[in-house]
N, C-alpha and C positions, 0 to 999 in steps of 0.2 A: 626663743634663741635668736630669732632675723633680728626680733626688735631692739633684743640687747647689741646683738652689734652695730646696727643702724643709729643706735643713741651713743655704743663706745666712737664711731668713727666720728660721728658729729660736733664730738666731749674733744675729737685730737684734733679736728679743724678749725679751733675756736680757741684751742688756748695758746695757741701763737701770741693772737689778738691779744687775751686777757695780759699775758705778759708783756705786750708792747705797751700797752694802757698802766698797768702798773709802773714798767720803769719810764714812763714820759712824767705820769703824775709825780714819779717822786725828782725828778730831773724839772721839773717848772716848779717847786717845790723849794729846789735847794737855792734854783736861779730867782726866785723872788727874795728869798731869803735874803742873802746876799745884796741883791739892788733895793731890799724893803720897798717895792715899788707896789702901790696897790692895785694899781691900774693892771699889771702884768697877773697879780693873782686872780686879777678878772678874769681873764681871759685864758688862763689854767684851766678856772673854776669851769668855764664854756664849753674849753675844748673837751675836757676829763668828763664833762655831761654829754657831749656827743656822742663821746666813743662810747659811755655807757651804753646810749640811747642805743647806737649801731650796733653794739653786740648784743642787747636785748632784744632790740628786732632779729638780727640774726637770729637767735636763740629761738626765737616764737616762731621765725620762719622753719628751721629745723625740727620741732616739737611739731609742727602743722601737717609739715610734709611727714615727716613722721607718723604720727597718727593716721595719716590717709592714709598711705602705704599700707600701715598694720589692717586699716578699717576694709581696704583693697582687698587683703591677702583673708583678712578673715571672712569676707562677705565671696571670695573666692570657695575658698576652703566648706563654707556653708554650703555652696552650691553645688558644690561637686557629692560634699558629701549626700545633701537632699538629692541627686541626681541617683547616684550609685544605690539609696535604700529602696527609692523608687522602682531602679532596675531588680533591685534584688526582691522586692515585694514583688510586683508583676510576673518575675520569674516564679515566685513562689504562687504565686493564684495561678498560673499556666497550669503548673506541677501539678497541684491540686485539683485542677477542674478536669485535665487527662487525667490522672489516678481515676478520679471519680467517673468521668466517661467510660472507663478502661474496668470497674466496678459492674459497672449499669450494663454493660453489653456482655462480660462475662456471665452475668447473675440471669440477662434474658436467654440467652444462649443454653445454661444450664434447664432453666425453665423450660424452653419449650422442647430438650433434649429429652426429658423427663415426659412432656404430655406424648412427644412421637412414639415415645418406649410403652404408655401406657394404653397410646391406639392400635399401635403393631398387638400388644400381648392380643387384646378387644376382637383384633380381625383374627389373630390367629387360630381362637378359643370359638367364635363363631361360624364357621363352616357348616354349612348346611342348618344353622340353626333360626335361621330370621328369613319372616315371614315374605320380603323383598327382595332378593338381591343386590338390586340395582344399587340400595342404601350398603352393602360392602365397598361395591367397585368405588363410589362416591367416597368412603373414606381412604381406600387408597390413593386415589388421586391426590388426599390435602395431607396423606404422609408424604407420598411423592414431592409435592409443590414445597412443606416444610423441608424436608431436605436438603432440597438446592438451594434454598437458601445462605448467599454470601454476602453479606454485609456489616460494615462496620457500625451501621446504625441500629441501635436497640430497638425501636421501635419498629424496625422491619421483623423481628423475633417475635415482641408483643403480638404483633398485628396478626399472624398468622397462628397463634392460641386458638382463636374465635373459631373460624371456620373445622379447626380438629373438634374441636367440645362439642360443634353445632353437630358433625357428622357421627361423632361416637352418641351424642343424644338420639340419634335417629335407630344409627343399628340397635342399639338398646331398647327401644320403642320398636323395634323389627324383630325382637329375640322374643319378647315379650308377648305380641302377637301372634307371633307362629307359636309359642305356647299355648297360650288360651286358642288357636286354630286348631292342636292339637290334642287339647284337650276336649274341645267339642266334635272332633271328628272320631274319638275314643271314646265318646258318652253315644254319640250316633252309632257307632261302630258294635257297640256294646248294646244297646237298645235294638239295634237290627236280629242280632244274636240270641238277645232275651226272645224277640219276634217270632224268628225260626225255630228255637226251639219249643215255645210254645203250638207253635202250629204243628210242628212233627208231635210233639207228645200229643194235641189235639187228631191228629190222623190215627197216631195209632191207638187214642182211647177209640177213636171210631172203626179201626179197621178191627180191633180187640172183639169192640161191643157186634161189629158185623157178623164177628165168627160164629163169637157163641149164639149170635140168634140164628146163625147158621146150622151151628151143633144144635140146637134146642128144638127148630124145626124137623132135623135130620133126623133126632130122637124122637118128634112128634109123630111124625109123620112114616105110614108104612103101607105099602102097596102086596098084596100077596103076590101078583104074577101082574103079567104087561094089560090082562083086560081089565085090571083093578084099574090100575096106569090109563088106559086107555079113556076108562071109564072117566076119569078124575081130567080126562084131557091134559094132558102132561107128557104123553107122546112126544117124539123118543124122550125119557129123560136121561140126562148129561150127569157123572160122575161130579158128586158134591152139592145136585140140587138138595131139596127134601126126600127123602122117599127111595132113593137110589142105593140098590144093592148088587152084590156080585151077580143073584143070582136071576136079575132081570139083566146082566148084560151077557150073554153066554159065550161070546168071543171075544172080550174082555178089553176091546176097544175102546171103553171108558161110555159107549151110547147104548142105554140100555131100552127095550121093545122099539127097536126100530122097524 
């Protein structure tokens, strides 16, 4: 639209001219005519080549400027526009790489919320069951320390994964051990108990088998009166030796020919 009127305005400043050039060429024209003078149609012929020449040049000067102008406004127009897509791609890759930041830090965040939930269950279920202690307190510290964790940077999220896994690897390797500590102090525990009660049934096959050689001698063995006794040198004998009856202890003391 500029161009068209930049070319209408330069069509209205030019045709003055065109018309002055027309009515001179036919006005030297009609005066040759008239004086049939050759010489003067020379000089028609001259002047009407000038003016041509000057409004052609004008013309091409107008067409020049013209086209600059348009070539100006276009090589404008190109630039602003490459400026503007530029701004607006750059806007768009900003957008982008925040979304994507704003992605990456959400998804660590979720993650390591998820291993602290899965260390807390770990210490909770562990009490009194790992062969260490000390491998508990050790994981609460690297709940604690995930915790406080406040930053915008994902890699601070990451970072502190490691030391949870190291620490629940540990108590886990502590549950494990005081299992198997457990279990061999339960196999000891039980082996002691097989022990003792072999040795008590061993006493009392022995304190059994004392008896009746006790009874056996008891029934063997008989003194008629205390000089039998005497005799056999068994003086006094004690209630329960061999040989011992009521009626060797006559006052019933339990010592009989004393």
């Amino acid at each position: 639209m500029a161009r068209d009127e930049m070319r209408n305005g330069k069509t209205g400043i030019l045709e003055p001219f065109v018309i002055s050039i027309n009515i001179l060429a036919i006005s030297f024209n009609r005066h040759c005519r008239r004086e049939n003078n050759g010489e003067n149609m020379k000089k028609a012929s001259t002047i009407l080549l000038c003016a041509v020449l000057a409004l052609g040049l004008s013309g091409c000067s107008s067409n020049l400027a013209t086209q600059d102008t348009a070539s100006e406004d276009a090589a404008s127009q190109s630039a602003a526009a490459a400026s503007s897509s530029a701004a607006a791609s750059k806007s768009a890759e900003a957008k982008k790489k925040a979304d994507e930041d704003a992605a990456k830090l959400a998804d660590a965040k979720t993650t390591l919320t998820s291993k602290v939930q899965e260390a807390q269950a770990l210490l909770d279920s562990s009490s009194n069951s790992v062969a260490d202690p000390q491998t508990r307190a050790a994981l609460t510290d690297a709940i604690n320390t995930a915790n406080d964790i406040d930053s915008d940077n994902p890699q601070s999220y990451t970072d502190a994964l490691t030391p949870l896994q190291q620490n629940m690897d540990t108590v886990n390797a502590s549950i494990e051990q005081k299992k198997q500590d457990d279990a061999a102090a339960a196999a000891k525990q039980a082996e002691a108990d097989a022990a003792a009660k072999r040795a008590e049934e061993q006493k009392a096959s022995e304190d059994a088998a004392a008896a009746q050689n006790a009874r056996n001698q008891q029934q063997s063995t008989y003194y008629a009166n205390c000089a039998a006794v005497r005799a056999a040198g068994k003086a006094p004998i004690y209630r329960g030796e061999p040989g011992y009856s009521a009626k060797l202890d006559r006052d019933g003391d339990g010592i009989g020919c004393e």
